[in-house]
N, C-alpha and C positions, 0 to 999 in steps of 0.2 A: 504494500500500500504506500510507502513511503517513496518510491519508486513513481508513482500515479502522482501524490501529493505532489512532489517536484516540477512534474508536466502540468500540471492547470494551477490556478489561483484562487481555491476553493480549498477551505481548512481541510484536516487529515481527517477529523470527525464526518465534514460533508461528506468527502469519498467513503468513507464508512456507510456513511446512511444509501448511498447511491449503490455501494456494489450489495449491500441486504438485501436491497427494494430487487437490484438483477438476478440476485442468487433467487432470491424465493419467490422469482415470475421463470425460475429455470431456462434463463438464459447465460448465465456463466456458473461455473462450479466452483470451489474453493479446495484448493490444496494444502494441508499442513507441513511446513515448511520451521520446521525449530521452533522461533518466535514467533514468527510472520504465517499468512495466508498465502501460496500462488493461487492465481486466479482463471481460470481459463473458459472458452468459450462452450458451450453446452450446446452440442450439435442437435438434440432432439430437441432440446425447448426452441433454439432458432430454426429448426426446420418446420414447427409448429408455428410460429412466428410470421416464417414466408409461406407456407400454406395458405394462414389465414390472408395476410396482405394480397396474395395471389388471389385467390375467391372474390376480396373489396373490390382489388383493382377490375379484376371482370368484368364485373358486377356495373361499376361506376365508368369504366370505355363502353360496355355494350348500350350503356342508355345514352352517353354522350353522343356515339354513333346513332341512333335512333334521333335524337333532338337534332341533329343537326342534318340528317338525310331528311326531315320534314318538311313539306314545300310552303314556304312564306305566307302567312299568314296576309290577305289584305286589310288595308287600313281602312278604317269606314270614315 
């Protein structure tokens, strides 16, 4: 973590709170390391992640495409 702290400008506690909230949305894992945490990426909870994202985006290009292949409304 102190490793993280060094790279952004947000106390050691912030990153504390920030990799919790990633660990327990199971998007990184925590490795025990002596003192310290390693942290690494959690391939099933990111592959869940982009699934889901995959499905939104569908979802929200296939109406886009639909609103915009609609022929112009006229104006009264």
């Amino acid at each position: 973590m102190a490793q993280i702290t060094r790279q952004v400008s947000v106390s050691q506690s912030a990153v504390s709170q920030h990799l919790k909230v990633l660990r327990e949305s199971r998007l990184v894992r925590s490795e025990p390391k002596g003192a310290s945490n390693v942290y690494h990426i959690d391939p099933h909870g990111l592959g869940q992640m982009r699934a889901w994202l995959d499905r939104f985006w569908s979802k929200t290009l296939a109406a886009y495409k639909d609103a915009v292949e609609q022929p112009p409304k006229e104006s009264q």
